[in-house]
C-alpha positions, 0 to 999 in steps of 0.5 A: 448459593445464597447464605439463607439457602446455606443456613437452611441446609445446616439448620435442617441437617442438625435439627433432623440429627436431634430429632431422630436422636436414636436413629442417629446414634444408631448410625454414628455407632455403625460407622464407628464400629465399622471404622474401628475394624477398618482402622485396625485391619489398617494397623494390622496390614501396615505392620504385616508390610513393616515386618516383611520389608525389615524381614526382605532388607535382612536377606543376604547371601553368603557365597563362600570362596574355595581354599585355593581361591586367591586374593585377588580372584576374590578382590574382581569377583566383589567388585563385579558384583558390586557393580551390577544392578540387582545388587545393593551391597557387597561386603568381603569377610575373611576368615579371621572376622568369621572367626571373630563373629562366631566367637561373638555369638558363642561367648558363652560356649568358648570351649567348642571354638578351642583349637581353632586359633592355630588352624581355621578351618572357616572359608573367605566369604562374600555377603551380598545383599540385592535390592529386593528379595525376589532377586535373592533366589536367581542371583543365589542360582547363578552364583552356584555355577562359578567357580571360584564359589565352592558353597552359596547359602541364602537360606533357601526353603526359608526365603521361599515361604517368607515371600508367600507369606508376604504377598498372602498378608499384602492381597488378604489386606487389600481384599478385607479393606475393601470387604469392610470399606463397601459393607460400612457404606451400606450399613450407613445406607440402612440406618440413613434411610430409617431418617429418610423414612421417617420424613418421607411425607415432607419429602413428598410434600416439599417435591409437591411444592416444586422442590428440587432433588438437590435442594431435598437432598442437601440437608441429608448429605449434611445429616450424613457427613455429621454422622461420619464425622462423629463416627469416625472421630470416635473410632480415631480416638479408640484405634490411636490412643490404643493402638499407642498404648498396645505399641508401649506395652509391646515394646516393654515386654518383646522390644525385638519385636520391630513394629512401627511407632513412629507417629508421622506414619500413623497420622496420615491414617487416622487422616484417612479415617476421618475422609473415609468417614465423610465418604460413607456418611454422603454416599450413604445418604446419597443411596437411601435418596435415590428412592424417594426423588425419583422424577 
Protein backbone atom coordinates (compact mmCIF):
# COMPACT_ATOMS: atom_id res chain seq x y z
CA UNK A 1 0.00 0.00 0.00
CA UNK A 2 1.45 3.25 -1.35
CA UNK A 3 1.82 6.34 1.48
CA UNK A 4 -0.52 8.60 -0.87
CA UNK A 5 -3.35 5.87 -0.83
CA UNK A 6 -2.34 5.55 3.04
CA UNK A 7 -2.56 9.70 3.49
CA UNK A 8 -5.89 9.16 1.66
CA UNK A 9 -7.47 6.72 3.89
CA UNK A 10 -6.25 9.17 7.13
CA UNK A 11 -7.24 12.37 5.61
CA UNK A 12 -10.68 11.31 4.42
CA UNK A 13 -11.28 9.17 8.00
CA UNK A 14 -10.64 12.66 9.92
CA UNK A 15 -12.31 15.24 7.65
CA UNK A 16 -15.58 12.78 7.76
CA UNK A 17 -14.97 12.57 11.84
CA UNK A 18 -15.18 16.68 11.55
CA UNK A 19 -17.70 16.95 8.90
CA UNK A 20 -20.45 14.72 10.67
CA UNK A 21 -19.38 16.53 13.80
CA UNK A 22 -22.52 15.60 15.50
CA UNK A 23 -23.00 12.48 14.30
CA UNK A 24 -19.49 11.64 15.65
CA UNK A 25 -20.02 12.75 18.78
CA UNK A 26 -23.13 10.71 18.83
CA UNK A 27 -21.10 7.99 18.37
CA UNK A 28 -18.07 8.52 20.57
CA UNK A 29 -20.92 8.90 23.28
CA UNK A 30 -22.51 5.34 22.46
CA UNK A 31 -19.37 3.59 22.87
CA UNK A 32 -18.65 5.17 25.70
CA UNK A 33 -21.66 4.80 27.55
CA UNK A 34 -21.48 1.49 26.48
CA UNK A 35 -17.73 0.64 27.59
CA UNK A 36 -18.39 2.30 30.90
CA UNK A 37 -21.12 -0.41 31.63
CA UNK A 38 -18.96 -3.07 29.94
CA UNK A 39 -15.88 -1.78 32.20
CA UNK A 40 -18.18 -1.61 35.43
CA UNK A 41 -19.88 -4.97 34.97
CA UNK A 42 -16.12 -6.18 34.54
CA UNK A 43 -14.95 -4.61 37.93
CA UNK A 44 -17.95 -5.98 39.17
CA UNK A 45 -17.50 -9.66 37.90
CA UNK A 46 -13.47 -9.65 38.97
CA UNK A 47 -14.52 -8.66 42.77
CA UNK A 48 -17.51 -11.06 42.79
CA UNK A 49 -14.63 -14.17 41.68
CA UNK A 50 -12.03 -12.07 44.05
CA UNK A 51 -14.61 -12.38 47.13
CA UNK A 52 -15.85 -15.93 46.40
CA UNK A 53 -12.01 -17.20 45.79
CA UNK A 54 -11.00 -15.68 49.41
CA UNK A 55 -14.61 -16.97 50.64
CA UNK A 56 -13.53 -21.00 48.98
CA UNK A 57 -9.57 -20.55 50.42
CA UNK A 58 -11.30 -19.65 53.94
CA UNK A 59 -12.96 -23.10 54.23
CA UNK A 60 -11.78 -25.76 56.59
CA UNK A 61 -12.86 -28.63 58.03
CA UNK A 62 -12.64 -29.31 61.49
CA UNK A 63 -12.72 -33.10 62.53
CA UNK A 64 -12.81 -33.53 66.17
CA UNK A 65 -11.02 -36.89 67.65
CA UNK A 66 -12.75 -38.83 70.62
CA UNK A 67 -11.53 -38.78 74.03
CA UNK A 68 -9.92 -42.23 74.07
CA UNK A 69 -8.20 -41.31 70.76
CA UNK A 70 -4.41 -41.77 71.31
CA UNK A 71 -1.86 -39.75 70.30
CA UNK A 72 -0.54 -41.64 68.17
CA UNK A 73 -3.90 -42.80 66.54
CA UNK A 74 -4.07 -38.81 65.65
CA UNK A 75 -0.44 -38.27 64.79
CA UNK A 76 -1.15 -41.41 61.42
CA UNK A 77 -4.55 -40.05 60.67
CA UNK A 78 -2.75 -36.15 60.01
CA UNK A 79 -0.19 -37.44 58.17
CA UNK A 80 -2.34 -39.54 56.02
CA UNK A 81 -4.29 -36.87 55.22
CA UNK A 82 -1.61 -34.72 54.53
CA UNK A 83 -0.78 -36.98 51.89
CA UNK A 84 -3.59 -37.13 49.88
CA UNK A 85 -4.03 -35.12 47.02
CA UNK A 86 -7.35 -33.33 47.44
CA UNK A 87 -5.83 -31.80 50.54
CA UNK A 88 -3.58 -28.66 50.87
CA UNK A 89 -3.18 -28.58 54.46
CA UNK A 90 -3.57 -30.19 57.51
CA UNK A 91 -3.15 -28.42 60.81
CA UNK A 92 -3.37 -30.71 64.52
CA UNK A 93 -5.00 -28.52 67.29
CA UNK A 94 -4.70 -29.76 70.83
CA UNK A 95 -7.12 -29.10 73.20
CA UNK A 96 -4.78 -26.35 75.28
CA UNK A 97 -4.64 -24.10 71.79
CA UNK A 98 -8.63 -24.46 71.62
CA UNK A 99 -8.50 -23.26 74.83
CA UNK A 100 -6.23 -20.55 74.07
CA UNK A 101 -8.21 -19.45 70.77
CA UNK A 102 -11.41 -19.31 72.56
CA UNK A 103 -9.84 -17.18 75.06
CA UNK A 104 -8.55 -14.94 72.29
CA UNK A 105 -11.88 -14.45 70.96
CA UNK A 106 -13.55 -14.15 74.08
CA UNK A 107 -11.38 -11.46 76.01
CA UNK A 108 -13.72 -9.76 76.86
CA UNK A 109 -16.28 -12.18 78.46
CA UNK A 110 -13.39 -13.96 80.31
CA UNK A 111 -15.95 -15.13 83.28
CA UNK A 112 -17.84 -17.79 80.69
CA UNK A 113 -14.31 -19.54 80.40
CA UNK A 114 -13.85 -19.46 84.29
CA UNK A 115 -13.30 -23.17 85.70
CA UNK A 116 -12.13 -24.52 82.40
CA UNK A 117 -8.26 -24.23 83.31
CA UNK A 118 -8.43 -27.35 85.55
CA UNK A 119 -11.06 -29.54 83.58
CA UNK A 120 -11.14 -28.84 79.53
CA UNK A 121 -13.79 -30.20 78.63
CA UNK A 122 -12.74 -28.96 74.34
CA UNK A 123 -11.59 -32.24 71.84
CA UNK A 124 -8.04 -32.59 70.03
CA UNK A 125 -8.80 -31.59 66.41
CA UNK A 126 -7.80 -31.81 62.93
CA UNK A 127 -8.25 -28.68 60.53
CA UNK A 128 -8.21 -29.39 57.10
CA UNK A 129 -8.02 -27.32 54.42
CA UNK A 130 -8.67 -29.06 50.46
CA UNK A 131 -7.58 -27.67 47.44
CA UNK A 132 -11.03 -26.45 46.29
CA UNK A 133 -14.02 -26.08 47.78
CA UNK A 134 -16.25 -28.44 45.89
CA UNK A 135 -14.04 -31.13 47.66
CA UNK A 136 -14.97 -29.78 51.07
CA UNK A 137 -18.65 -31.53 51.20
CA UNK A 138 -17.01 -35.28 50.00
CA UNK A 139 -13.85 -35.11 52.07
CA UNK A 140 -16.47 -33.81 54.90
CA UNK A 141 -18.72 -37.03 54.23
CA UNK A 142 -15.91 -39.56 54.20
CA UNK A 143 -14.26 -38.23 57.34
CA UNK A 144 -17.68 -38.97 59.25
CA UNK A 145 -17.54 -42.63 58.78
CA UNK A 146 -14.05 -42.99 60.88
CA UNK A 147 -13.85 -43.77 63.45
CA UNK A 148 -11.37 -42.02 65.42
CA UNK A 149 -13.67 -38.94 64.54
CA UNK A 150 -16.36 -38.52 67.10
CA UNK A 151 -17.75 -34.93 65.30
CA UNK A 152 -16.55 -33.26 61.64
CA UNK A 153 -17.99 -29.63 60.77
CA UNK A 154 -17.58 -27.53 57.76
CA UNK A 155 -20.10 -25.49 57.95
CA UNK A 156 -22.65 -27.59 55.95
CA UNK A 157 -25.90 -25.72 54.53
CA UNK A 158 -23.43 -22.34 54.65
CA UNK A 159 -20.65 -23.88 51.84
CA UNK A 160 -23.79 -25.17 49.93
CA UNK A 161 -25.45 -21.86 48.93
CA UNK A 162 -21.57 -19.98 49.04
CA UNK A 163 -20.72 -22.14 46.17
CA UNK A 164 -24.26 -21.51 44.19
CA UNK A 165 -23.95 -18.07 44.91
CA UNK A 166 -20.46 -18.28 43.30
CA UNK A 167 -21.25 -20.02 40.26
CA UNK A 168 -24.66 -17.83 39.75
CA UNK A 169 -22.25 -14.49 39.84
CA UNK A 170 -19.44 -16.42 37.56
CA UNK A 171 -22.47 -17.45 34.71
CA UNK A 172 -24.74 -13.89 35.19
CA UNK A 173 -21.13 -12.30 34.62
CA UNK A 174 -20.09 -13.84 31.57
CA UNK A 175 -23.87 -13.79 29.83
CA UNK A 176 -24.28 -9.82 30.63
CA UNK A 177 -20.72 -9.11 29.29
CA UNK A 178 -21.56 -10.86 26.30
CA UNK A 179 -25.29 -9.13 26.48
CA UNK A 180 -23.29 -5.68 26.46
CA UNK A 181 -20.49 -6.74 24.21
CA UNK A 182 -22.89 -7.41 20.92
CA UNK A 183 -25.61 -4.53 22.08
CA UNK A 184 -22.51 -1.82 21.98
CA UNK A 185 -21.37 -3.03 18.48
CA UNK A 186 -24.84 -2.73 16.92
CA UNK A 187 -25.49 0.42 18.76
CA UNK A 188 -21.96 1.71 17.04
CA UNK A 189 -23.46 0.06 13.76
CA UNK A 190 -26.46 2.56 13.92
CA UNK A 191 -24.68 5.60 14.50
CA UNK A 192 -21.96 4.57 11.86
CA UNK A 193 -24.42 4.16 9.03
CA UNK A 194 -26.21 7.85 9.99
CA UNK A 195 -22.07 8.74 8.24
CA UNK A 196 -22.51 6.11 5.84
CA UNK A 197 -25.94 7.73 4.97
CA UNK A 198 -25.01 10.96 4.50
CA UNK A 199 -22.04 10.00 1.93
CA UNK A 200 -24.26 7.54 0.09
CA UNK A 201 -23.91 9.65 -3.29
CA UNK A 202 -19.90 9.89 -3.24
CA UNK A 203 -20.11 6.22 -2.25
CA UNK A 204 -22.10 5.44 -5.44
CA UNK A 205 -20.26 8.19 -7.39
CA UNK A 206 -16.77 6.66 -6.54
CA UNK A 207 -18.24 2.68 -7.13
CA UNK A 208 -18.95 4.41 -10.56
CA UNK A 209 -15.88 5.34 -11.16
CA UNK A 210 -14.36 1.81 -10.80
CA UNK A 211 -13.58 1.88 -6.98
CA UNK A 212 -12.94 -0.99 -5.01
CA UNK A 213 -15.02 -1.90 -2.08
CA UNK A 214 -12.13 -1.92 0.04
CA UNK A 215 -10.62 1.15 -1.08
CA UNK A 216 -14.56 2.68 -0.22
CA UNK A 217 -14.37 0.98 2.98
CA UNK A 218 -10.80 2.02 4.47
CA UNK A 219 -11.54 5.35 5.54
CA UNK A 220 -14.75 4.01 7.36
CA UNK A 221 -13.19 1.36 9.12
CA UNK A 222 -10.52 4.24 10.13
CA UNK A 223 -13.47 6.81 10.99
CA UNK A 224 -14.73 3.86 12.99
CA UNK A 225 -11.73 2.77 14.92
CA UNK A 226 -11.07 6.74 15.91
CA UNK A 227 -14.53 6.72 17.11
CA UNK A 228 -13.73 3.60 19.33
CA UNK A 229 -10.81 4.92 20.29
CA UNK A 230 -12.07 8.41 21.56
CA UNK A 231 -15.13 6.41 23.19
CA UNK A 232 -13.22 3.96 25.03
CA UNK A 233 -10.34 6.49 26.38
CA UNK A 234 -13.33 8.38 27.68
CA UNK A 235 -14.82 5.34 29.40
CA UNK A 236 -11.25 4.44 30.86
CA UNK A 237 -10.69 7.28 32.49
CA UNK A 238 -14.13 7.52 34.34
CA UNK A 239 -14.22 3.40 35.02
CA UNK A 240 -10.07 3.70 36.45
CA UNK A 241 -9.96 6.92 38.22
CA UNK A 242 -13.56 6.14 39.86
CA UNK A 243 -13.20 2.84 40.42
CA UNK A 244 -9.98 4.01 42.47
CA UNK A 245 -11.55 6.63 44.14
CA UNK A 246 -14.90 4.05 45.29
CA UNK A 247 -11.69 1.13 46.34
CA UNK A 248 -10.03 4.33 48.97
CA UNK A 249 -13.32 5.46 50.20
CA UNK A 250 -14.28 1.39 50.74
CA UNK A 251 -11.12 0.72 52.36
CA UNK A 252 -11.44 4.04 54.86
CA UNK A 253 -15.12 3.04 55.91
CA UNK A 254 -15.25 -1.31 55.42
CA UNK A 255 -11.35 -2.15 55.50
CA UNK A 256 -12.65 -5.78 55.99
CA UNK A 257 -13.87 -5.78 53.15
CA UNK A 258 -11.51 -7.77 50.78
CA UNK A 259 -11.54 -6.19 47.24
CA UNK A 260 -8.90 -5.97 44.69
CA UNK A 261 -6.74 -3.12 44.68
CA UNK A 262 -3.83 -3.89 43.11
CA UNK A 263 -3.19 -2.05 39.83
CA UNK A 264 -1.35 -4.70 38.02
CA UNK A 265 -4.86 -6.64 37.81
CA UNK A 266 -6.93 -3.50 36.98
CA UNK A 267 -4.45 -2.26 33.86
CA UNK A 268 -4.74 -5.21 31.63
CA UNK A 269 -8.54 -4.24 32.04
CA UNK A 270 -8.50 -1.19 30.92
CA UNK A 271 -6.21 -2.64 28.21
CA UNK A 272 -8.93 -4.81 27.18
CA UNK A 273 -11.40 -1.76 26.81
CA UNK A 274 -9.16 0.08 24.84
CA UNK A 275 -9.12 -3.18 22.17
CA UNK A 276 -12.71 -3.66 22.66
CA UNK A 277 -13.09 -0.13 21.49
CA UNK A 278 -11.35 -0.49 18.19
CA UNK A 279 -13.21 -3.73 17.69
CA UNK A 280 -16.45 -2.39 17.80
CA UNK A 281 -15.60 0.87 16.03
CA UNK A 282 -14.45 -1.47 12.92
CA UNK A 283 -16.98 -3.98 13.22
CA UNK A 284 -19.57 -1.32 13.30
CA UNK A 285 -18.35 0.18 9.99
CA UNK A 286 -17.87 -2.86 8.60
CA UNK A 287 -21.59 -3.85 9.07
CA UNK A 288 -23.25 -0.36 8.26
CA UNK A 289 -20.92 -0.93 4.69
CA UNK A 290 -22.26 -4.07 3.92
CA UNK A 291 -25.42 -2.33 2.28
CA UNK A 292 -23.93 0.16 0.15
CA UNK A 293 -20.96 -2.31 -1.66
CA UNK A 294 -22.87 -4.55 -2.78
CA UNK A 295 -21.48 -6.03 -6.48
Amino acid sequence: MRLKTIQYYFREAFLSVIRNSWISVASIGVVAVSLLILGSSLLLVMNANYIAANLESSLEISAFFKEETTPDEMQDLESVLAERPEVASVVFVSKEQALEEMKENLDAQEDILAGLEEKNPLPNALRIKTATAEQVAPLSAELETYEQFDEVRYGQGVVEKMMALSRLVRVAGLITMVLLGVAAIFLIATTIRLSVYARRKEIGIMKFLGATNLFVQFPFILEGMILGLVGSLIAIAIVYFGYISIIDNIQLSLPFMRLVTDKALIKPLMGLLLLIGLVIGAAGSLISMRRFLKA
